[in-house]
RODO-2510 file (C-alpha; in nm, 4 decimals, decimal comma):
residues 534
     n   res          X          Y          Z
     1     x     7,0320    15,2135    -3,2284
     2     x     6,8778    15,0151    -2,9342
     3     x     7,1047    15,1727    -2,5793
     4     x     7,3863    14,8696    -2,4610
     5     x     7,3248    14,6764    -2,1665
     6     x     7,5810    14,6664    -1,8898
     7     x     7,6694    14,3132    -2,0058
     8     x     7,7683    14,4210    -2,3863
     9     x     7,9510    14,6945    -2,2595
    10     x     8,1615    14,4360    -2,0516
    11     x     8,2126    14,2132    -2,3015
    12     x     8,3191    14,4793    -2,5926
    13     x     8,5677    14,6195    -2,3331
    14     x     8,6510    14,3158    -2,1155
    15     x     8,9211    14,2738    -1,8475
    16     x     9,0987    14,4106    -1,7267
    17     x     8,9532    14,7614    -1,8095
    18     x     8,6600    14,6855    -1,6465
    19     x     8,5681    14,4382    -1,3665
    20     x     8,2482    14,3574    -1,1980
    21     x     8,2687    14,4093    -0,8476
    22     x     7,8617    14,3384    -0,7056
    23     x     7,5514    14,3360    -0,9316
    24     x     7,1870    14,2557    -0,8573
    25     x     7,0662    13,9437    -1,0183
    26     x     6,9129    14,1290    -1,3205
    27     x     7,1506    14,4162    -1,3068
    28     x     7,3598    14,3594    -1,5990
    29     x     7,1202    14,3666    -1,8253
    30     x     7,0892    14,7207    -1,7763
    31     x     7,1098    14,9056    -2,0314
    32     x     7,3304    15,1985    -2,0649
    33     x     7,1974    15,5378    -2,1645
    34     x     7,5289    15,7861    -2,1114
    35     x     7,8574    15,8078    -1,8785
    36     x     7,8814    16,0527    -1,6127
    37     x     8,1918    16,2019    -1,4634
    38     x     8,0962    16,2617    -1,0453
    39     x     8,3514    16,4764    -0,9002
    40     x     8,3788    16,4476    -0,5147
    41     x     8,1636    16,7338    -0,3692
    42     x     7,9806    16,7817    -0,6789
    43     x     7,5698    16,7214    -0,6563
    44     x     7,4425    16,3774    -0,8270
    45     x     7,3017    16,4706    -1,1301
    46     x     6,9892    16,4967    -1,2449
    47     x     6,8191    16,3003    -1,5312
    48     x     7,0813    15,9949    -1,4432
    49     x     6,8187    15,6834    -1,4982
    50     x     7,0524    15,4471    -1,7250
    51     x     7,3723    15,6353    -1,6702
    52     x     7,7004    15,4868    -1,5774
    53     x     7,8476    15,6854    -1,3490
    54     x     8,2232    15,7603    -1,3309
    55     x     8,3111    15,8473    -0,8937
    56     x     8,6072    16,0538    -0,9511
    57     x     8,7789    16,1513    -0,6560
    58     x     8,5594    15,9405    -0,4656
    59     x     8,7189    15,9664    -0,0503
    60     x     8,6991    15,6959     0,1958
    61     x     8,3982    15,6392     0,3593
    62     x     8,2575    15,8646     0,1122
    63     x     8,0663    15,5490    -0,1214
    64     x     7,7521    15,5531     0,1121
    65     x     7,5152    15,9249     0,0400
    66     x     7,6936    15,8324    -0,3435
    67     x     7,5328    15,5177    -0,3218
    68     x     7,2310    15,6245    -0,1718
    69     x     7,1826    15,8919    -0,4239
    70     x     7,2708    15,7064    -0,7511
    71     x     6,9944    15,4212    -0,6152
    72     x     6,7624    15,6750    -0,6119
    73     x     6,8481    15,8242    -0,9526
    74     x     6,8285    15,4793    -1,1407
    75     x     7,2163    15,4921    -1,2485
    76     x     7,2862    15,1553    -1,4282
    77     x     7,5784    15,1869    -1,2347
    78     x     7,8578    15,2980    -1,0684
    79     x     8,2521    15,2844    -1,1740
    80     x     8,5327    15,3117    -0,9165
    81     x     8,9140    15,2884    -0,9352
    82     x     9,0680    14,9716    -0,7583
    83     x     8,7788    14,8222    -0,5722
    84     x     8,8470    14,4762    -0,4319
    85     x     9,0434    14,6161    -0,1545
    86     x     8,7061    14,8604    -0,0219
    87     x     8,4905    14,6147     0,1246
    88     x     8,2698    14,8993     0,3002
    89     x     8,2204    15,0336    -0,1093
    90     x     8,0776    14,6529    -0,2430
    91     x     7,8535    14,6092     0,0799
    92     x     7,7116    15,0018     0,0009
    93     x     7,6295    14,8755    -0,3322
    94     x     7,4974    14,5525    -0,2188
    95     x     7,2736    14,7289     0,0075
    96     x     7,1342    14,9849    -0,2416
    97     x     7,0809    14,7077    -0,5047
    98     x     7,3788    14,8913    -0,7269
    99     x     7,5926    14,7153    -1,0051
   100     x     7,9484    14,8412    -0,9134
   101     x     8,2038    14,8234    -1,1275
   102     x     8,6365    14,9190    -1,1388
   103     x     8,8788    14,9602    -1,3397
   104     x     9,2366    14,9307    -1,2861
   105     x     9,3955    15,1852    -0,9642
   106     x     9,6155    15,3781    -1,1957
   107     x     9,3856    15,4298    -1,5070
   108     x     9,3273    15,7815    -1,6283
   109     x     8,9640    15,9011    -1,5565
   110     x     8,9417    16,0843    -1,8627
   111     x     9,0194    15,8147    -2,1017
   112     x     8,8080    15,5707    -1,9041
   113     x     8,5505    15,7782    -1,9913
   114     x     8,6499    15,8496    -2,3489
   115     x     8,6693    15,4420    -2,4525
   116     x     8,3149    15,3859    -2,2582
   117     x     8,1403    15,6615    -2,3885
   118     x     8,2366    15,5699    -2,7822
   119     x     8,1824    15,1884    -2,6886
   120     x     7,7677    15,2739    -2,5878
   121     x     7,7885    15,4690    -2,9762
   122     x     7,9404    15,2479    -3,2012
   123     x     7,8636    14,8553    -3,2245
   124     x     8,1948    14,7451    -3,4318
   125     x     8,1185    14,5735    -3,7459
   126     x     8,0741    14,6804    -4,1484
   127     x     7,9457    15,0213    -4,2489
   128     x     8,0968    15,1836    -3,9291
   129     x     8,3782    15,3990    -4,1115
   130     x     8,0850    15,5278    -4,3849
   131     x     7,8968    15,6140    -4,0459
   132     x     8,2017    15,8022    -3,8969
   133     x     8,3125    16,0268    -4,2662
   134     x     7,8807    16,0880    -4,2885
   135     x     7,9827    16,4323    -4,1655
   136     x     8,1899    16,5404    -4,4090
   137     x     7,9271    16,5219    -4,6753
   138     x     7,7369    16,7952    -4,4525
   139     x     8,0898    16,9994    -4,4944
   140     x     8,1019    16,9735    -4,8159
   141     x     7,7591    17,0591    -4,9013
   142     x     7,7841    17,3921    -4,6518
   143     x     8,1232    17,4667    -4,8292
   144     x     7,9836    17,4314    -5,1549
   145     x     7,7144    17,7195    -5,0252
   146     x     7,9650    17,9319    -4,8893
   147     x     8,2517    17,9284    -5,1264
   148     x     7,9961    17,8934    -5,4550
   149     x     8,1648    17,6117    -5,6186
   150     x     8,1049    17,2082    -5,6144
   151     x     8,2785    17,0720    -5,3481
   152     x     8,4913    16,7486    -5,2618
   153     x     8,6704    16,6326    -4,9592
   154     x     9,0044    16,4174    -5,0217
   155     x     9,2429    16,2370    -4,7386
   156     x     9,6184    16,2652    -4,7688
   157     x     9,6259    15,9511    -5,0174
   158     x     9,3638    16,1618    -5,2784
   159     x     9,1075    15,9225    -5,1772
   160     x     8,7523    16,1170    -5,2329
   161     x     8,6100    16,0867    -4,8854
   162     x     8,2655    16,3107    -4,9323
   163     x     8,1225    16,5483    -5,2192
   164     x     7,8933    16,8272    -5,2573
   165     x     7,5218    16,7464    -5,4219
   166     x     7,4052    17,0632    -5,4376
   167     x     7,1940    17,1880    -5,7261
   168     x     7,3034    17,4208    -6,0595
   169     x     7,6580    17,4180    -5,9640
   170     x     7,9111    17,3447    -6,2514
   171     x     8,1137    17,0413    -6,2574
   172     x     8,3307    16,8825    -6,5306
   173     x     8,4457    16,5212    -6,6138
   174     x     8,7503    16,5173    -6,4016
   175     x     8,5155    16,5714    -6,1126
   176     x     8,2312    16,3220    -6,1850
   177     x     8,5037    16,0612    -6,3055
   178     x     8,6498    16,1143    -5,9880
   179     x     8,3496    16,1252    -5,7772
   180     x     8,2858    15,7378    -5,9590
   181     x     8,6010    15,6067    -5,8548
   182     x     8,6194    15,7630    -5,5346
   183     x     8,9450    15,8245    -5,6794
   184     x     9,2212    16,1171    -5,8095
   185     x     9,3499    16,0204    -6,1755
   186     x     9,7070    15,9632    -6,1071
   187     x     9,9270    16,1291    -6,3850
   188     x    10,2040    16,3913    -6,3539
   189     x    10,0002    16,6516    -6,4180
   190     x     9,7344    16,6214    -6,1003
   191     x    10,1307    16,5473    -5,9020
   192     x    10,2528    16,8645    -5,9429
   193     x     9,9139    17,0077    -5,8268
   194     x     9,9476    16,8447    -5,5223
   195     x    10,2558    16,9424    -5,4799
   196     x    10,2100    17,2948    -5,4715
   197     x     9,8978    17,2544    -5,2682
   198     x    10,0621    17,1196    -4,9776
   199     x    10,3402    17,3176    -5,0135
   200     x    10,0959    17,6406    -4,9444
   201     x    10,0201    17,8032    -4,6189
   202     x     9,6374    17,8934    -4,7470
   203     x     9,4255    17,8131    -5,0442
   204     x     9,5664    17,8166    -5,3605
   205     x     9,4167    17,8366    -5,7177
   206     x     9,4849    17,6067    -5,9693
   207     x     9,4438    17,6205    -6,3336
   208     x     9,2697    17,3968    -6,5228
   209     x     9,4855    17,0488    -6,6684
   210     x     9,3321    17,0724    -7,0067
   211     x     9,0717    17,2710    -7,2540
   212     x     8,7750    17,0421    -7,0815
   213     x     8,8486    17,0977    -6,7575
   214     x     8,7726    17,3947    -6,4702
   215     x     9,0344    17,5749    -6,2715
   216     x     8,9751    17,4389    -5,8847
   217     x     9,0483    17,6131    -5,5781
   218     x     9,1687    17,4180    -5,3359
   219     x     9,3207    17,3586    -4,9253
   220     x     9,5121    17,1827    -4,7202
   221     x     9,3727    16,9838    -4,4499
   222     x     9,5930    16,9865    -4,1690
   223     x     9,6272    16,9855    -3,8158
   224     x     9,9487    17,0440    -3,6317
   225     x    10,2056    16,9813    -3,8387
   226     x    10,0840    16,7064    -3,9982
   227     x     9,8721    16,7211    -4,3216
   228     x     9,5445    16,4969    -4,3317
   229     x     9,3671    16,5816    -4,6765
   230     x     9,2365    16,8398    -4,9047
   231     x     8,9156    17,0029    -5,0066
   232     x     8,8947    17,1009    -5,3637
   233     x     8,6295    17,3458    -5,5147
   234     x     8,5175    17,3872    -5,9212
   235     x     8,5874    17,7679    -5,9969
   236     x     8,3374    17,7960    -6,2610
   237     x     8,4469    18,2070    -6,2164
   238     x     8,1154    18,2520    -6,0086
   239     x     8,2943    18,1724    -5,6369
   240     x     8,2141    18,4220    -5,3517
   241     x     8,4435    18,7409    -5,2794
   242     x     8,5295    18,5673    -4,9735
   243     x     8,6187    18,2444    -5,1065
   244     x     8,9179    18,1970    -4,9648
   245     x     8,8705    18,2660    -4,6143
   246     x     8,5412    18,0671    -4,6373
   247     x     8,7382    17,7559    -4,8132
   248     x     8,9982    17,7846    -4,5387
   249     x     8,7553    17,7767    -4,2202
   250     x     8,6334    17,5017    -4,4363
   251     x     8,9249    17,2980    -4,3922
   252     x     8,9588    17,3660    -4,0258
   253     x     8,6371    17,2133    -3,9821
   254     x     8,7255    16,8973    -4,1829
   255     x     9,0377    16,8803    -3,9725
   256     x     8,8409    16,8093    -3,6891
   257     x     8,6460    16,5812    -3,8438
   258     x     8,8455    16,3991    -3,9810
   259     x     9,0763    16,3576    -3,6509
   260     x     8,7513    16,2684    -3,4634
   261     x     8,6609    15,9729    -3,7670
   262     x     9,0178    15,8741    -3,7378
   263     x     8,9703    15,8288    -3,3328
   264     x     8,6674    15,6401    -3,4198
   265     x     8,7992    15,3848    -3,6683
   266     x     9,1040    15,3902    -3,4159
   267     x     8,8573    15,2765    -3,0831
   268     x     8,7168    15,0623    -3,3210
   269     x     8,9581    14,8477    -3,4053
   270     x     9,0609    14,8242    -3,0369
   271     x     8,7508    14,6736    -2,9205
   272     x     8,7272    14,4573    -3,2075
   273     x     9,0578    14,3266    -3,1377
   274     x     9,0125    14,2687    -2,7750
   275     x     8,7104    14,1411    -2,8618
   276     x     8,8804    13,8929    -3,1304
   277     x     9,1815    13,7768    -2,8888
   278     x     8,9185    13,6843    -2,6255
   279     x     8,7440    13,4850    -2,8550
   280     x     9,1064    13,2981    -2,9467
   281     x     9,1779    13,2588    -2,5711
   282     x     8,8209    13,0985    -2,5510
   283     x     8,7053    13,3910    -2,2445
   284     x     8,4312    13,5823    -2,4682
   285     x     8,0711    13,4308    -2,5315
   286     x     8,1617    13,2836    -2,8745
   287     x     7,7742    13,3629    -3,0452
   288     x     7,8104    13,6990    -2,8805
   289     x     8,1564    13,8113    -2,9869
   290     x     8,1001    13,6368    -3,3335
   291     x     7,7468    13,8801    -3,3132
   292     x     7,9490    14,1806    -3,2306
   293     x     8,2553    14,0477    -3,5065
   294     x     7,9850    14,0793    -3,8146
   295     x     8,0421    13,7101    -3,8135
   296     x     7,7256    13,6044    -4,0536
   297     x     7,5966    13,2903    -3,9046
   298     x     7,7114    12,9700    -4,0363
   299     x     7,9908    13,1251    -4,2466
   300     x     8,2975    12,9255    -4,1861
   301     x     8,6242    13,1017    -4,0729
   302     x     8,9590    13,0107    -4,0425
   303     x     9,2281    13,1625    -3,8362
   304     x     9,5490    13,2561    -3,9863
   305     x     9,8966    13,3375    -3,7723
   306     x    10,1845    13,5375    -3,8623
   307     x    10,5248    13,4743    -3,6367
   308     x    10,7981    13,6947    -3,6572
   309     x    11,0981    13,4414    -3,7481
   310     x    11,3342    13,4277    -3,3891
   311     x    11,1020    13,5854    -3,1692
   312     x    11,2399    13,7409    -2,8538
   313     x    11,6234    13,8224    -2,9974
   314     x    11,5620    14,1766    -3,0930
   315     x    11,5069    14,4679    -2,8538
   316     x    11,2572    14,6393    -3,1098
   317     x    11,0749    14,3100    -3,0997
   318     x    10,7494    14,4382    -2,9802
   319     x    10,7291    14,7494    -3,2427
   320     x    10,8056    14,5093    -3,5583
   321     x    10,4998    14,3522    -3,3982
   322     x    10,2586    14,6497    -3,4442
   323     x    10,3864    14,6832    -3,7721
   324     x    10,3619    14,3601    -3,8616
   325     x     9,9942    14,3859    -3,7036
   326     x     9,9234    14,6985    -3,9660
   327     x    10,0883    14,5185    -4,2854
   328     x     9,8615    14,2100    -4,2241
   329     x     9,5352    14,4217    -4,1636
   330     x     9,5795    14,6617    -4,4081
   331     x     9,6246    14,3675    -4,7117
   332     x     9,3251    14,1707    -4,5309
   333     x     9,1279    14,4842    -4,5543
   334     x     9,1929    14,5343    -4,9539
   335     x     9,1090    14,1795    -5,0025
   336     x     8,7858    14,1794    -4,7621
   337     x     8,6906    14,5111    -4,6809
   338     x     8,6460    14,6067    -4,3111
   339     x     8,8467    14,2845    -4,1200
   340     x     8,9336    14,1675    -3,7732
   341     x     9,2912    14,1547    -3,7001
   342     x     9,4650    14,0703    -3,3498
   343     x     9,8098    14,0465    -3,1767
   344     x     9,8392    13,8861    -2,9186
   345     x    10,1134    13,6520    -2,7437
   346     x    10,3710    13,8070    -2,9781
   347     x    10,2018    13,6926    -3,2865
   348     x     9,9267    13,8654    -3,5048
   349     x     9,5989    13,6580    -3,5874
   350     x     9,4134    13,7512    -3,8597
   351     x     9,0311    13,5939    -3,8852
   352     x     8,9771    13,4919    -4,2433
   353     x     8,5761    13,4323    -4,3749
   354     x     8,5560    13,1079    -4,5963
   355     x     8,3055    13,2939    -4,8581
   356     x     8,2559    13,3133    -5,2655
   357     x     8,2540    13,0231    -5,4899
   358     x     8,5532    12,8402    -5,6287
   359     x     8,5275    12,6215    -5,8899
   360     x     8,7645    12,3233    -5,6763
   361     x     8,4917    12,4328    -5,3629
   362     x     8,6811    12,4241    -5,0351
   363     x     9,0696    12,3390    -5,2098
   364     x     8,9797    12,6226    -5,4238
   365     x     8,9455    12,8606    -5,1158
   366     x     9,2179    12,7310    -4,8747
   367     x     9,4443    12,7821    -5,1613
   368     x     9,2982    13,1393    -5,1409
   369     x     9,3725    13,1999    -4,8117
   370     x     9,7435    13,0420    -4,8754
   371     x     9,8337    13,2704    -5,1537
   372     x     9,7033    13,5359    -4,9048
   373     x     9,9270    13,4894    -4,6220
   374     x    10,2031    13,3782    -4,9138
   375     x    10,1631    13,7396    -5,0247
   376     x    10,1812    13,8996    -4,6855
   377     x    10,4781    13,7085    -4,5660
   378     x    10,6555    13,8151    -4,8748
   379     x    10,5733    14,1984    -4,8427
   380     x    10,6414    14,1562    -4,4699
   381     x    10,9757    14,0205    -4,4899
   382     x    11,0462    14,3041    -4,7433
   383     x    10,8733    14,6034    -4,5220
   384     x    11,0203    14,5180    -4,2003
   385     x    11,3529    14,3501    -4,2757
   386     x    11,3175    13,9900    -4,0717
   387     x    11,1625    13,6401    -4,1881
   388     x    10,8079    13,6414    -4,1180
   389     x    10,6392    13,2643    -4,0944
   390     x    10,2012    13,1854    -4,1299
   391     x    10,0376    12,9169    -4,0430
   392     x     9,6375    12,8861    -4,1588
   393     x     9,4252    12,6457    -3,9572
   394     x     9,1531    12,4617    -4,0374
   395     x     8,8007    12,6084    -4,1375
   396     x     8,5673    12,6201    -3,8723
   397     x     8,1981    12,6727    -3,9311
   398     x     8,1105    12,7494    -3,5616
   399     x     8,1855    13,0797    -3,3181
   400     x     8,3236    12,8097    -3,0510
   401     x     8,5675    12,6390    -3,2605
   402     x     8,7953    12,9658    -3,3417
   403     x     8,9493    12,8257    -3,1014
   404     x     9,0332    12,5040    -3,2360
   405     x     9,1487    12,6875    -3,5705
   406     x     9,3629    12,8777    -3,3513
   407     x     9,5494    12,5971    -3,2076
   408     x     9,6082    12,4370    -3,5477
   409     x     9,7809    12,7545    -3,6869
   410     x    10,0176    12,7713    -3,4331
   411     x    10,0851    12,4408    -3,4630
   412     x    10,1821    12,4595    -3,8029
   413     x    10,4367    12,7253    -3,7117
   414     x    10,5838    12,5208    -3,4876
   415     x    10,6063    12,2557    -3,7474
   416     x    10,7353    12,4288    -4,0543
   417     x    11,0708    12,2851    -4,1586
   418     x    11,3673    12,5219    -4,2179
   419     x    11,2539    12,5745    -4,5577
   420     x    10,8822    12,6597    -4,5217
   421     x    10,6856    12,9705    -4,4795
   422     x    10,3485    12,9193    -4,4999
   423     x    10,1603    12,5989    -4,4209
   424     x     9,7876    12,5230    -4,3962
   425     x     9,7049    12,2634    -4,1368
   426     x     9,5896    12,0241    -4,3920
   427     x     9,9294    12,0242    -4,5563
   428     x    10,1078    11,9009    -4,2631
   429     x     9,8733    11,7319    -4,0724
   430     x    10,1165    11,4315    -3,9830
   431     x    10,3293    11,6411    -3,8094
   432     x    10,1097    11,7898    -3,5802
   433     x     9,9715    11,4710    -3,5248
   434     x    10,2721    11,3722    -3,4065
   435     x    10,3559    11,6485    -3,2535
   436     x    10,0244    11,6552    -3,0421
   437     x    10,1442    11,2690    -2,9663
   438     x    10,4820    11,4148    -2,8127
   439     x    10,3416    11,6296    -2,6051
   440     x    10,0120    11,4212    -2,5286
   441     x    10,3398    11,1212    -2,4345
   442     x    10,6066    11,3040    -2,2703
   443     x    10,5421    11,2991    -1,8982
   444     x    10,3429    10,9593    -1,8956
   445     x    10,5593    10,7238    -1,7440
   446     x    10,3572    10,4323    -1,9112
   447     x    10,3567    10,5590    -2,2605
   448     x    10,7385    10,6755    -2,2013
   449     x    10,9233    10,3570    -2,1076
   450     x    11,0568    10,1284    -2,3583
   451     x    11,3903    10,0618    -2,5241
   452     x    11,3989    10,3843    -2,7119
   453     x    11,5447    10,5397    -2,4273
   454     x    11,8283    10,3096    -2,3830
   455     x    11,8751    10,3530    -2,7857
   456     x    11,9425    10,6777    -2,7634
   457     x    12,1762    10,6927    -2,4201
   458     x    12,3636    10,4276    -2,6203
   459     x    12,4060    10,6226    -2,9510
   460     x    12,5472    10,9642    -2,7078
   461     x    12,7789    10,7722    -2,5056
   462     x    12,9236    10,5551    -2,7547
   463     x    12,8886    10,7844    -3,0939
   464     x    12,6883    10,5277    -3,2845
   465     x    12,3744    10,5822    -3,5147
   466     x    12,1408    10,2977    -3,4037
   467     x    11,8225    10,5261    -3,3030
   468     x    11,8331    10,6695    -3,6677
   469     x    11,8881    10,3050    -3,8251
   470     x    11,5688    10,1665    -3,6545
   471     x    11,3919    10,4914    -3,7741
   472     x    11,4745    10,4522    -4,1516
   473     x    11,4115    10,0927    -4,1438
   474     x    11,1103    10,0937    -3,9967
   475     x    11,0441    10,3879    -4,1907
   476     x    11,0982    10,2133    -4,4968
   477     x    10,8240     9,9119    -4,3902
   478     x    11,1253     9,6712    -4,3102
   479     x    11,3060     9,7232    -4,6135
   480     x    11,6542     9,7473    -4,6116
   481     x    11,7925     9,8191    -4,9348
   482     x    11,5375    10,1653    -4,8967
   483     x    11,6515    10,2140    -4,4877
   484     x    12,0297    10,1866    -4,6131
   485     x    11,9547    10,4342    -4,9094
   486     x    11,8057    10,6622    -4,6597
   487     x    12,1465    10,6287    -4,4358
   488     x    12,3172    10,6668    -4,7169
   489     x    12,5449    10,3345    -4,6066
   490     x    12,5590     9,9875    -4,7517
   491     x    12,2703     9,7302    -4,6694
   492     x    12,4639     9,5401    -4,4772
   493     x    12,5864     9,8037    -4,2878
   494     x    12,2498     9,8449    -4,1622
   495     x    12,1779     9,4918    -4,1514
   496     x    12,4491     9,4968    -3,8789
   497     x    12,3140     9,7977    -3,6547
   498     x    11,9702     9,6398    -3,6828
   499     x    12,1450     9,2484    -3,5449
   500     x    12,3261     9,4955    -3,3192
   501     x    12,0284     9,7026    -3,1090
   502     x    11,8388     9,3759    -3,1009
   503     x    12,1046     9,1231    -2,9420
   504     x    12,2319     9,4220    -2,7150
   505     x    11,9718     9,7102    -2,6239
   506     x    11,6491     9,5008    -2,6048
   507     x    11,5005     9,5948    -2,8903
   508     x    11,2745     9,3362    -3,0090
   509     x    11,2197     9,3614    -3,3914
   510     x    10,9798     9,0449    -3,4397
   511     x    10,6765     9,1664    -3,2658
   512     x    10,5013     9,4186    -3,5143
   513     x    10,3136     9,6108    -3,1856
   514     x    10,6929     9,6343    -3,0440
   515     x    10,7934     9,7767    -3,3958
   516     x    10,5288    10,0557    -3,3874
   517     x    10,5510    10,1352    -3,0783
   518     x    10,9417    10,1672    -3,0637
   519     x    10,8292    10,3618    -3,3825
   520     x    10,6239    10,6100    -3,2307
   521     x    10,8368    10,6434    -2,9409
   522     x    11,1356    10,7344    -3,1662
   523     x    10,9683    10,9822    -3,4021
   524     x    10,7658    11,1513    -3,1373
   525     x    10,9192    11,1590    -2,8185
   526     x    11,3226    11,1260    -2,9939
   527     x    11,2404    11,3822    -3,2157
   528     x    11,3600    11,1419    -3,4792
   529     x    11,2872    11,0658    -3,8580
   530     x    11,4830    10,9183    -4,1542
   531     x    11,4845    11,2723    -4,2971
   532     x    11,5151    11,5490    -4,0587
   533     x    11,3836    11,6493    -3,7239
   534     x    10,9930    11,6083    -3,6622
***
């Protein structure tokens, strides 16, 4: 894997974590061979060219031998806490040619270090969970040698994560069916098994489920109290004396593995969230984040956004959120595979690909994507006890306009009638329209004044329904009989409101620009339509 360049590393990460401070005109294309902790007092370390070096503990005054030092070493360069307020520590780097970098005055060294040192290792995009479980099939070979037995590695959901290949060692159908599925059978049977597996301290033996089948010996994988999987051995009646103990520093080892793969997948849906909310916001380099996304070029996208229904009237508001964030993710994931998910500004934002044929073409796959988000809003309002609302924008073919698709989802949320739950933007595309109008309007003292306004002050003081009238009617095209059906009064009962708000509030009914502009005034800026609110 070709080393990261200063650049990529700031882009994966972003602000505010990390902040450029003073770089040389070519210096962020540096690429980045390791990080380095530099404790005050300690010597610069050798073999530094292309390291990024973290100046822990660094004192005042102290930035200038550092700086001369890490010149001479070739650092990519260096990282300091706060920053902007040490003038003396920019112009060191300045002099010395030195990229210089912060991060925030109160983050933790260590886990500065941790998120940059697995950001230069892992480029987020498919494959990277195989990459991170590769180990295991290592373990489970070496266990396989030690205990005598084939070997297979299971998480807590009896999900086969990695399997022994080595030669001559007996296996039966349960295990090769398995092995094909990646899956345990389910049946009572293999239940009760599990049961008393993860009820044990150690390894247990198991007998075998039916004539065709081989007893297993089998572990726990744990760590602290929590149990994270299972490693299961064939006892053919040829294991080791020490079985046991070997099987159980087995599953100590897989512990750790698969705590570190978790911590992987974990860091690496971090970055590719940051990396996905920047690209909402419009502040990352869309070919670059789409690059760094898995985004094939030229395959459309459309954003999808899930509200929480009343946001900001409950105090647990912001965990519903996360879990909200892991309910839409994890059905995204089963319908897509690995899949970029986001929450930000209260909502979570979910980056759909536009891919596989449909027989209706592009209906066929925006009705997809709706019975998608129909799906998780259903499941959602079930799991976390509140209405959950989506709204799908439109299909964008190009990095930059994620944006755009962005915009139209929330807009459809904020047009969804009491009702609705899920919209896509081409459903209700009138009503953003005119919502966009509203807000496009309101504040422009031109495209504000008119006779709507004295409409309206009329109907409030006086506890008439003219405003409404003129909306129906010229809702209706000028026809009465359908305006009064819409009022649910007689014709001439709305004959007489319309005489009315012409001879009295200026409204001048004759003139068809008058009419549609009294008419767009009304529905957008009023907030008024012969059937409900806008």
């Amino acid at each position: 894997m070709d080393a990261r360049t200063l650049e990529e590393l700031i882009g994966t990460l972003g602000e505010p974590l990390l902040r450029v401070l003073t770089a040389p005109a070519d210096g962020l294309a540096s690429p980045v061979s390791e990080i380095l902790l530099h404790g005050q007092g300690d010597p610069f370390p050798r073999g530094a060219p292309g390291a990024l070096v973290l100046t822990v503990g660094l004192p005042p005054g102290g930035i200038e031998p550092l700086a001369r030092d890490a010149a001479a070493a070739g650092v990519a360069g260096l990282v300091v806490r706060g920053g902007a307020s040490q003038p003396e520590t920019v112009a060191a780097a300045k002099a010395h040619g030195l990229t210089l970098l912060a991060v925030d005055e109160d983050a933790a060294w260590h886990h500065v270090h941790l998120l940059l040192a697995s950001a230069i290792g892992s480029r987020p995009g498919p494959g990277d969970s195989e990459a991170a479980f590769g180990d295991l099939f290592s373990l489970a070979n070496a266990v396989a040698a030690a205990v005598g037995g084939a070997t297979v590695i299971e998480d807590a959901r009896q999900r086969i994560l990695a399997y022994s290949t080595l030669p001559r060692q007996a296996v039966d159908e349960a295990r090769r069916q398995g092995i094909l599925g990646r899956q345990v059978p389910s049946s009572p049977e293999n239940s009760e098994q599990y049961r008393v597996l993860f009820a044990a301290p150690g390894p247990v033996r198991l007998a075998a489920l039916d004539g065709e089948e081989l007893p297993r010996l089998a572990v726990a994988i744990r760590a602290g109290g929590e149990t994270l999987g299972s490693v299961w051995v064939v006892d053919d009646g040829q294991l080791g004396p020490d079985a046991e103990e070997a099987l159980a520093r087995g599953a100590s080892t897989a512990a750790l593995l698969l705590l570190r793969a978790r911590a992987g997948e974990e860091l690496s849906r971090q970055l590719t969230s940051d990396l996905l909310r920047r690209l909402l916001d419009g502040s990352a380099d869309p070919a670059g984040a789409a690059h760094r996304l898995g985004l094939a070029e030229g395959t459309p996208v459309r954003v999808v956004s899930f509200a929480l229904d009343g946001a900001g009237s409950t105090p647990d508001e912001e965990q519903t959120a996360l879990r909200l964030l892991d309910l839409v993710r994890l059905h995204c994931e089963a319908r897509y595979g690995r899949h970029t998910c986001a929450l930000a500004d209260g909502r979570v934002y979910a980056l759909l690909p536009v891919t596989g044929a449909e027989p209706s073409g592009s209906a066929g796959r925006e009705e997809r994507h709706r019975r998608l988000a129909e799906d998780i809003v259903r499941r959602a309002a079930q799991a976390l006890r509140t209405r959950v609302r989506a709204g799908l924008g439109e299909a964008v073919a190009e990095p930059a306009a994620v944006r755009g698709s962005r915009d139209d989802a929330d807009l459809v949320l904020r047009v969804l009638g009491p009702g609705e739950d899920v919209a896509v933007v081409t459903e209700v595309r009138a009503r953003v329209t005119l919502l966009r109008l509203r807000e496009l309007m309101d504040g422009q003292r031109a495209l504000t004044a008119g006779a709507w306004r004295d409409v309206l002050a009329y109907d409030t003081g006086h506890g008439t329904d003219y405003a409404r009238t003129l909306v129906c009617w010229l809702d209706a095209g000028g026809d009465v009989a359908r305006a009064a059906g819409l009022l649910a009064v007689h014709p001439n009962t709305c004959r007489y409101r319309l005489r009315q708000a012409q001879q009295h509030l200026g409204v001048d009914l004759d003139d068809p620009d008058e009419r549609l502009v009294l008419w767009l005034q009304l529905r957008t800026l009023g907030g008024l339509r012969g059937t409900g609110p806008v």
